[in-house]
C-alpha positions as CSV (number, residue, x, y, z in Angstrom):
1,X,35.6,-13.6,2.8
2,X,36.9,-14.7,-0.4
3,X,35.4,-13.8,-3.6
4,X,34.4,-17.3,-4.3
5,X,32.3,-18.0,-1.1
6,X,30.7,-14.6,-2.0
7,X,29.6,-16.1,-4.8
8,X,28.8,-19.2,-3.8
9,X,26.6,-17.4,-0.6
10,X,24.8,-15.4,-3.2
11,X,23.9,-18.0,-5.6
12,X,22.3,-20.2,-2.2
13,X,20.7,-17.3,-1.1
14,X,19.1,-17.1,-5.0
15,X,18.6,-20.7,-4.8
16,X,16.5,-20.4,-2.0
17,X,14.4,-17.4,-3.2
18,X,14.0,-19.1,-6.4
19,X,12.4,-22.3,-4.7
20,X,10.3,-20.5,-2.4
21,X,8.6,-18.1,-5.3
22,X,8.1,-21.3,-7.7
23,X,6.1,-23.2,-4.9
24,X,4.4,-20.3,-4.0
25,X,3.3,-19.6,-8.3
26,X,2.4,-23.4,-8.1
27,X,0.2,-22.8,-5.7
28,X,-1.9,-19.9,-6.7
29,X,-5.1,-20.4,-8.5
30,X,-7.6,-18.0,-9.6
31,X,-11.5,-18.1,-9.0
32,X,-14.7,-16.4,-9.0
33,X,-16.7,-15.1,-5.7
34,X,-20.5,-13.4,-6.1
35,X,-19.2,-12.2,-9.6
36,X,-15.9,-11.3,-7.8
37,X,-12.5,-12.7,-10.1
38,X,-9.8,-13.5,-7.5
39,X,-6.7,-15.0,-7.9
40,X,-5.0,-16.3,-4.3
41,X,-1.6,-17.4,-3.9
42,X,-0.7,-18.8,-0.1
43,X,2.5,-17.7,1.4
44,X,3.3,-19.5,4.7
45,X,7.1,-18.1,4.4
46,X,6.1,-14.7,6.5
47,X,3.2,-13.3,8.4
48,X,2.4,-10.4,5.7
49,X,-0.8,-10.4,3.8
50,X,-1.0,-7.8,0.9
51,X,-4.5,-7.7,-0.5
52,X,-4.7,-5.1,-4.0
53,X,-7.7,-5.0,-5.1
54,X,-7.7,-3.7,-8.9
55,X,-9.9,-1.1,-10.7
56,X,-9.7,-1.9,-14.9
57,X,-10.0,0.9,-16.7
58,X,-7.7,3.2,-15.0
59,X,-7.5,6.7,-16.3
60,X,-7.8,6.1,-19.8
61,X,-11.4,5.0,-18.9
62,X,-12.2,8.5,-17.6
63,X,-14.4,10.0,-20.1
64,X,-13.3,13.8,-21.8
65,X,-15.9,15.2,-19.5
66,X,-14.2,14.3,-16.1
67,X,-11.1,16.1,-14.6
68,X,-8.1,12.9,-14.9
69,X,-7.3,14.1,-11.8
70,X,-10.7,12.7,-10.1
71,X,-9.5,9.1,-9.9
72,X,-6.3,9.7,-8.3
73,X,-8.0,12.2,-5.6
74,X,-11.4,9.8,-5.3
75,X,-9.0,6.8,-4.3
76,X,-6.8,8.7,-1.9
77,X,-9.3,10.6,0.0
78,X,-11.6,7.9,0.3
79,X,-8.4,5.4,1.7
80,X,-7.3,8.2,4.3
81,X,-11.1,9.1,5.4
82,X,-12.2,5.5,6.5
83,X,-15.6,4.2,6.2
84,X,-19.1,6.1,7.9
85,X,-19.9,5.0,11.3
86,X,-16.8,6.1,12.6
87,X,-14.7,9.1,12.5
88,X,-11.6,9.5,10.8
89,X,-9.5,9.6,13.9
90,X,-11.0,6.5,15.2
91,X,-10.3,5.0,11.8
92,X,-6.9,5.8,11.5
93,X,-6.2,4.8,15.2
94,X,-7.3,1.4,14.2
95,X,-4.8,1.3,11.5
96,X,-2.0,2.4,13.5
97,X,-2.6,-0.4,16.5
98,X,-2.9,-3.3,13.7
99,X,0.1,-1.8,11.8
100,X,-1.7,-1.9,8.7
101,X,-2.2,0.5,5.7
102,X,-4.9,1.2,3.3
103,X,-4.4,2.8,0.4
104,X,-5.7,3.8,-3.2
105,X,-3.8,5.0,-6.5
106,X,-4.1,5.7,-9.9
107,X,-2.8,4.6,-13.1
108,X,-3.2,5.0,-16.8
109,X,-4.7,1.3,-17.3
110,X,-5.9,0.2,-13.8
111,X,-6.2,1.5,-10.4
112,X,-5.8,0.2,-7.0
113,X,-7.2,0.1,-3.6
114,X,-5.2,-2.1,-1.2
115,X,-4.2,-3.2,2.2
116,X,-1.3,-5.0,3.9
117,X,-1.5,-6.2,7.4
118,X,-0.2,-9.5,9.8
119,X,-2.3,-12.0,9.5
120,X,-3.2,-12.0,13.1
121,X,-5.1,-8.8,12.0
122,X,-6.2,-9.8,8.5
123,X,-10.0,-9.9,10.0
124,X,-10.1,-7.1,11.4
125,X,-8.3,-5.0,8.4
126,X,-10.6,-6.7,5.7
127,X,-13.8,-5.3,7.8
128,X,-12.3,-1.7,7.5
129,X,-11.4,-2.0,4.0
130,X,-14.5,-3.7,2.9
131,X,-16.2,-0.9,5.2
132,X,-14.5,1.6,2.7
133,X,-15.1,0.3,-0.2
134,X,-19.2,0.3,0.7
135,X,-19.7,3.0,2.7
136,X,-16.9,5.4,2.1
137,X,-16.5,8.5,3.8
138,X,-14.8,11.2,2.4
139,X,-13.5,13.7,5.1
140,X,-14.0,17.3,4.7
141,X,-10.6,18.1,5.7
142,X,-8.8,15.2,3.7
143,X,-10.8,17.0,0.7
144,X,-9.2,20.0,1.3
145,X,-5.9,19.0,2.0
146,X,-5.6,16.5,-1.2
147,X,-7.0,19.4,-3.6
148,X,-4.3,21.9,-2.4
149,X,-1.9,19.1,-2.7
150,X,-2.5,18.0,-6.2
151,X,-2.5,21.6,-7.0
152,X,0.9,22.0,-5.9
153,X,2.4,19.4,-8.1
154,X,0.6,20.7,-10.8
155,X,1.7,23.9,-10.3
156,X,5.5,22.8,-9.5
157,X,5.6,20.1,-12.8
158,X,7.6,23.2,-14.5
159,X,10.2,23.9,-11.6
160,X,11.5,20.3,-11.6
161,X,13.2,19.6,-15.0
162,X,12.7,16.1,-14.8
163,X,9.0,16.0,-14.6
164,X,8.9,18.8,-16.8
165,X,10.9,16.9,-19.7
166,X,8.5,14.0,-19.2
167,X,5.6,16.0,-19.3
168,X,6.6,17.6,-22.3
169,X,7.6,14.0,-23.8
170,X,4.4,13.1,-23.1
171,X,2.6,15.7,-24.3
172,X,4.2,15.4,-27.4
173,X,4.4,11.8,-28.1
174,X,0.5,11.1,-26.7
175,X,-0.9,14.1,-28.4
176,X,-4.6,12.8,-28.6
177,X,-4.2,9.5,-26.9
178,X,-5.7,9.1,-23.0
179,X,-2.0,8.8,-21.4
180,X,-1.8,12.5,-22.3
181,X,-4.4,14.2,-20.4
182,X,-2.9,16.1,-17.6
183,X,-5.3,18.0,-14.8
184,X,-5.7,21.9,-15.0
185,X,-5.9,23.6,-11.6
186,X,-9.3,24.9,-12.0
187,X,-10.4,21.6,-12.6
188,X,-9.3,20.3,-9.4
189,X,-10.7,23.4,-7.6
190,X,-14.0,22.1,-8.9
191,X,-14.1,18.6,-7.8
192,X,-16.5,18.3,-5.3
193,X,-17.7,15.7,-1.8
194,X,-20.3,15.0,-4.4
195,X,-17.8,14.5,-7.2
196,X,-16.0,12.1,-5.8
197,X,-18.6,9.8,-3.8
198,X,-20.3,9.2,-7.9
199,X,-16.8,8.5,-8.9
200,X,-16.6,5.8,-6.2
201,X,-19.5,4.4,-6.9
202,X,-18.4,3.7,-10.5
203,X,-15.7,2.5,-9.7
204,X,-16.4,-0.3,-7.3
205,X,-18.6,-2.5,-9.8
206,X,-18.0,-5.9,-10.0
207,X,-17.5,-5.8,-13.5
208,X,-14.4,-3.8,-12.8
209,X,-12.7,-5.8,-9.9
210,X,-9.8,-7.8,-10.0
211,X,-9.0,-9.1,-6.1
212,X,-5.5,-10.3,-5.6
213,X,-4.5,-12.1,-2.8
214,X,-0.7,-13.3,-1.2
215,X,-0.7,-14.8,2.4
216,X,-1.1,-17.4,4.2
217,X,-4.9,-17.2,4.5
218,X,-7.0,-20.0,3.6
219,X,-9.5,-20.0,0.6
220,X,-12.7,-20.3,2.7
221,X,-11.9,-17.6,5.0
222,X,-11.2,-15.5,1.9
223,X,-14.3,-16.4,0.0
224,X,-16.7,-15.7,3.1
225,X,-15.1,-12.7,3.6
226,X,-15.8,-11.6,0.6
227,X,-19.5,-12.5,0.3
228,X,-20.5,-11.0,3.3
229,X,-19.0,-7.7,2.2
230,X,-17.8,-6.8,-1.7
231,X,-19.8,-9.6,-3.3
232,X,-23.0,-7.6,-2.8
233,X,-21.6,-4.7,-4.8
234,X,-23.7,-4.2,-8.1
235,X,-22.5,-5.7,-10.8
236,X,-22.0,-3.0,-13.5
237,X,-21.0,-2.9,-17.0
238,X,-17.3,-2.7,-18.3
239,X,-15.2,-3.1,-21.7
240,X,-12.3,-2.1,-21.8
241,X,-11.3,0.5,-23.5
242,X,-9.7,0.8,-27.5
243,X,-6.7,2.9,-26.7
244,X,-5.3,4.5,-30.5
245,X,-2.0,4.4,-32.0
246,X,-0.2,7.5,-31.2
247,X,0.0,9.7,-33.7
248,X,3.6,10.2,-33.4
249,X,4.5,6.3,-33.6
250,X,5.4,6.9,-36.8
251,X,7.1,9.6,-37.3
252,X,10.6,11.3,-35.0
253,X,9.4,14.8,-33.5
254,X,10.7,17.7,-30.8
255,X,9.8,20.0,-28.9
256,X,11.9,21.9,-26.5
257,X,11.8,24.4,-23.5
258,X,14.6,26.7,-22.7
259,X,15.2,27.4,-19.2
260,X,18.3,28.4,-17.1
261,X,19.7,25.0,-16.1
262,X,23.6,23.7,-15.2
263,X,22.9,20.7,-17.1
264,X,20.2,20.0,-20.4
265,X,17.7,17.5,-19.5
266,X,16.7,15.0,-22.8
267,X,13.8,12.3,-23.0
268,X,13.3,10.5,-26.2
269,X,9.9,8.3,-26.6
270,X,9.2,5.4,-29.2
271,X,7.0,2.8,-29.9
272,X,7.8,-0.3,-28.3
273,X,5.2,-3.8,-27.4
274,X,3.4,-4.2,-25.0
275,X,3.1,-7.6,-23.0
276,X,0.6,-9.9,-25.3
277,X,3.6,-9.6,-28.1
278,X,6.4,-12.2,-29.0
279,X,8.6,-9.2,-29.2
280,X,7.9,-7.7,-25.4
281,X,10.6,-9.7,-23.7
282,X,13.1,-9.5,-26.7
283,X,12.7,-5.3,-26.1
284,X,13.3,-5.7,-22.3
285,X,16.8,-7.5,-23.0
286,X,17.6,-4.9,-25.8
287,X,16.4,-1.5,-23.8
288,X,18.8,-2.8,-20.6
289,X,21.6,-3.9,-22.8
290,X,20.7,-0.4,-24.6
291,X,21.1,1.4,-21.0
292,X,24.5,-0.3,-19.8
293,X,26.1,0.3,-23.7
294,X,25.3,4.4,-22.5
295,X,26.9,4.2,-18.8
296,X,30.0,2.9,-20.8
297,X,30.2,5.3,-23.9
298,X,28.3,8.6,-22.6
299,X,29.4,8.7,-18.7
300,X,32.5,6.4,-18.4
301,X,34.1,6.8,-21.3
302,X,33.4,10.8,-22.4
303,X,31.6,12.0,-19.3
304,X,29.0,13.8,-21.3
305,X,26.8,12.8,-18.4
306,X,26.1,11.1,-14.9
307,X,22.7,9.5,-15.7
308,X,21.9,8.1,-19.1
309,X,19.4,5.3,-19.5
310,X,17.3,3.6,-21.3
311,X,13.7,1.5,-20.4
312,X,10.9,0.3,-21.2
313,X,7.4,1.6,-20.1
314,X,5.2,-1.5,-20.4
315,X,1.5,0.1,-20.6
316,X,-1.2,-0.9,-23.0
317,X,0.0,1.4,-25.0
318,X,4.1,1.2,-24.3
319,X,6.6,3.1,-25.1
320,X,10.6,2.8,-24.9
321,X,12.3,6.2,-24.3
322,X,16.3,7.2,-23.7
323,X,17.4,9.8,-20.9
324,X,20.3,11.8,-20.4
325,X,21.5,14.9,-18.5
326,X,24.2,16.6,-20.2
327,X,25.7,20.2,-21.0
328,X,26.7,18.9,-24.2
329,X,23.5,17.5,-25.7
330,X,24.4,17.2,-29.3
331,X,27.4,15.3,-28.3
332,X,25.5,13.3,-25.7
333,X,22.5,12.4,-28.2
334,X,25.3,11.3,-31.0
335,X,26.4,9.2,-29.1
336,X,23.3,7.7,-28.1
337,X,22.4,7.3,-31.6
338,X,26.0,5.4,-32.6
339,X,25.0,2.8,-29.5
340,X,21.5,2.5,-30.7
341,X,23.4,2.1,-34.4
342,X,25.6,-0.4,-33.0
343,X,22.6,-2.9,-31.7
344,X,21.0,-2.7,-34.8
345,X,23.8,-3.6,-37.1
346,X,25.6,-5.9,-34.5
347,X,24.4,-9.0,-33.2
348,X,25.6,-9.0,-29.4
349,X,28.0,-11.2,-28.1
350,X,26.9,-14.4,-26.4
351,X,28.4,-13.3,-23.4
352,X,26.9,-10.2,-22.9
353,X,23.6,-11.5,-24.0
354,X,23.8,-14.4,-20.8
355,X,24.7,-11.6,-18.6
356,X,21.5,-9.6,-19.1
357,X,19.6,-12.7,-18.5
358,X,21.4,-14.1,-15.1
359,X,20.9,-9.9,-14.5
360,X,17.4,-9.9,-15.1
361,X,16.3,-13.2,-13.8
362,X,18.5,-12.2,-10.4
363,X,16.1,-9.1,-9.9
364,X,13.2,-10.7,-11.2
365,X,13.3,-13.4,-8.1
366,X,14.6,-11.1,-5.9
367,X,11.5,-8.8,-6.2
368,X,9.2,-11.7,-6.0
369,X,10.3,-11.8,-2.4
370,X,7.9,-9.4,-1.1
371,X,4.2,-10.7,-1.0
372,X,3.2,-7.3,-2.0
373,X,4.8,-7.3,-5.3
374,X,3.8,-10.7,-6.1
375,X,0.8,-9.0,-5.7
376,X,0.9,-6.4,-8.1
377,X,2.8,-9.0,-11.0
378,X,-0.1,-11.4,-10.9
379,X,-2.7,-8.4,-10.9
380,X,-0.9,-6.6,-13.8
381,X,-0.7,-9.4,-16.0
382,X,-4.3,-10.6,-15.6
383,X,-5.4,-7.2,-16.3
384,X,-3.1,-6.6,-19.0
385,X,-2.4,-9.5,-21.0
386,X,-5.7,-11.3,-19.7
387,X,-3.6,-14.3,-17.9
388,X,-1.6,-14.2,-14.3
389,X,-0.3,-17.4,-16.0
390,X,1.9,-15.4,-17.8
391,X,3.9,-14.3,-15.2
392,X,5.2,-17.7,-14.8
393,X,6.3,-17.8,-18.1
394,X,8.7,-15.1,-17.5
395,X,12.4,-16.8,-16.8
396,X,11.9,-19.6,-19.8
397,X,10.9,-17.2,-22.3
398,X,14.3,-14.9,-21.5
399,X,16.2,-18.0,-20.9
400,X,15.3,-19.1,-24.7
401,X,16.4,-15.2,-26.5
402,X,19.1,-15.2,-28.5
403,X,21.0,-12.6,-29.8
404,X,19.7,-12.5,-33.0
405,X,15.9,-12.2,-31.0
406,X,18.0,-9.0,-29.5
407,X,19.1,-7.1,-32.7
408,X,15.7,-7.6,-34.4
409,X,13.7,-5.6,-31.4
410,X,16.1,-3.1,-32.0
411,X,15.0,-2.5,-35.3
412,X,11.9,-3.2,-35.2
413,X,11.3,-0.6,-32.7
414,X,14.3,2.0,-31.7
415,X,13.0,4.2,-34.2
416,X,10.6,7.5,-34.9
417,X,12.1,8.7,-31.3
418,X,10.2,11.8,-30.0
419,X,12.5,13.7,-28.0
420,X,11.1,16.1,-25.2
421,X,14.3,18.9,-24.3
422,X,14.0,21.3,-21.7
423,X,17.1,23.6,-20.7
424,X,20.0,25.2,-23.0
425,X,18.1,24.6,-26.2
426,X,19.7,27.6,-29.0
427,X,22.2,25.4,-29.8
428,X,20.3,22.2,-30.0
429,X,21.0,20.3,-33.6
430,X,17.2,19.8,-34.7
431,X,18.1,17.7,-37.8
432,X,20.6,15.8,-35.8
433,X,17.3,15.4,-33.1
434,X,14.8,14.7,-35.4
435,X,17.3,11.8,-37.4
436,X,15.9,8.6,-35.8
């Protein structure tokens, strides 16, 4: 096949998935059940229903008091132990012959509590996941088996360099802000049955619930469901939380950990907007073009490394960080700094700039394929910038950035970097560290 017709199949194929996700976003409209805010969005294209269910507040709501592991563990246990009335066999069995899932998580600004199914077995999934959600039962064993498990990762955070650096980077960078509460392991030993049925209680509120649905399930089917189950929670009281500036926004810092590693693991936070600012989508563009200026200078062209990168982490409170594994880190980090240089005195080219966006927009369609993670876009932005509207806006907004748009973000905001090191750290450079 010739390079051309490659091209031309992928941009139909795009085409196509590109038509399909904007009738789908015109089709979605939010509304209000028993107190319940729901925002639907039909899918006819495939047989999948994905149904999130979103807890505001997250960990950051958790008050000082509580273990932030609690959540996490109240969520999980209560997904995997079904609903009283049956056991957790019979439960689980019911899962497997639908082939659906249930499932609960934790995160910093909202949690979830979802299910994905066939719609031939939406029914009959909803009735076990409403049964969950109000009149959870938290199995014994599950309990014991989730405790020794969050344990473990608690206890290995040090072993694995990578989570180490972040955990370090975090620690550092969030030092008195909610993201940087971590779980001890004598908390978790003291969580208790008790503990985590009067965490599920406060969690399922109405106050707190955002229910996003993507299917092909009608709007009357949806809202009966709901009343006859979830709509007669109690209704609750929540604000959201007032998250602080970090402390370290401000200001560059360090802190390091020497351990006996082939390679030196480096992770740099800053400040960077979140999703309500004019700036957000003009740091997304800058932080990619950021990460494919590093492949070229720090991997392909020196090979001080086989993984640098740079991001975005788009939180209420979000941050931008760099990353790189290396066994020369002062080199690597110089180098890192001449790119990050380089974007703020330098305008990109055109060229590049268009790239990033036919990049981005490419991936952004492409993962709007799934109903599940249509799902989780709509939810996020409702929760987070306080409109699933704005999801929409996403592909005119980059489609209007120039490069001028690009090389402001990155000096607005690739500054005050916090680096997190953990490996070969005697010969670190701390003024050359600490110089951004």
């Amino acid at each position: 096949m010739s390079l051309v017709n490659m091209k031309t199949i992928i941009l139909l194929i795009l085409s196509a998935a590109c038509a399909r996700v904007a009738t789908a976003q015109s089709d979605t409209h939010a509304f209000n059940v028993d107190g319940i805010d729901v925002i639907l969005r039909p899918v006819a294209a495939n047989n999948v229903v994905s149904v999130i269910c979103f807890i505001k507040g997250g960990t950051s709501y958790l008050p000082a008091t509580e273990s932030v592991a609690l959540e996490g563990l109240t969520l999980g246990i209560a997904a995997s132990s079904g609903t009283t009335g049956m056991t957790k066999d019979q439960y689980q069995n019911k899962l497997t012959k639908m082939v659906s899932t249930i499932a609960g998580s934790a995160g910093d600004d909202y949690s979830t509590f979802s299910f994905r199914s066939v719609k031939e077995s939406f029914s009959d999934t909803w009735d076990l996941f409403a049964g969950v959600i109000t009149s959870p039962s938290f199995d014994s064993v599950e309990i014991k088996n989730s405790k020794r498990n969050t344990i473990t990762e608690i206890k290995s955070i040090k072993s694995s360099p990578d989570s180490y650096v972040s955990y370090l980077a975090d620690s550092l960078y969030f030092d008195g802000h909610p993201y940087a509460r971590r779980p001890s392991i004598g908390e978790v030993k003291e969580i208790t049955a008790k503990d985590l049925q009067a965490h599920f209680k406060e969690l399922f509120v109405k106050s707190r619930l955002l229910l996003v649905v993507v299917g092909n399930i009608d709007q009357g089917e949806l809202k009966q469901k709901i009343e006859s189950s979830i709509g007669k929670l109690p209704d609750g009281q929540y604000a959201a939380p007032v998250l602080p500036t970090p402390r370290q926004a401000s200001m560059p810092g360090l802190v390091m950990a020497s351990k006996r590693l082939p390679t030196t693991y480096i992770l740099g936070d800053y400040s960077a907007p979140n999703r309500t600012s004019d700036d957000y989508w003009s740091m997304v563009i800058a932080t990619t073009t950021l990460s494919d200026r590093l492949f070229e200078e720090v991997r392909t062209k020196r090979n001080l490394s086989y993984a640098p990168e740079s991001s975005i982490n788009p939180n209420r409170t979000s941050t931008g960080f760099v990353y790189v594994t290396t066994t020369l880190p002062d080199s690597a980090v110089s180098v890192m700094f001449a790119c990050i240089d380089s974007m703020q005195q330098h305008q990109m080219p055109e060229e590049e700039l268009q790239g990033q966006v036919a990049q981005f927009i490419t991936a952004r369609y492409m993962s709007d394929e799934t109903n599940e993670q249509q799902a989780k876009i709509l939810g996020m932005y409702q929760i987070l910038t306080g409109s699933w509207e704005r999801s929409q806006e996403i592909v005119p907004i980059i489609q209007r950035l120039t490069p001028a748009d690009i090389q402001a973000a990155a000096k607005k905001y690739m500054r005050n970097i916090n680096f997190a090191v953990v490996g070969n750290v005697d010969k670190i450079d701390k003024t050359l560290f600490l110089s951004r």
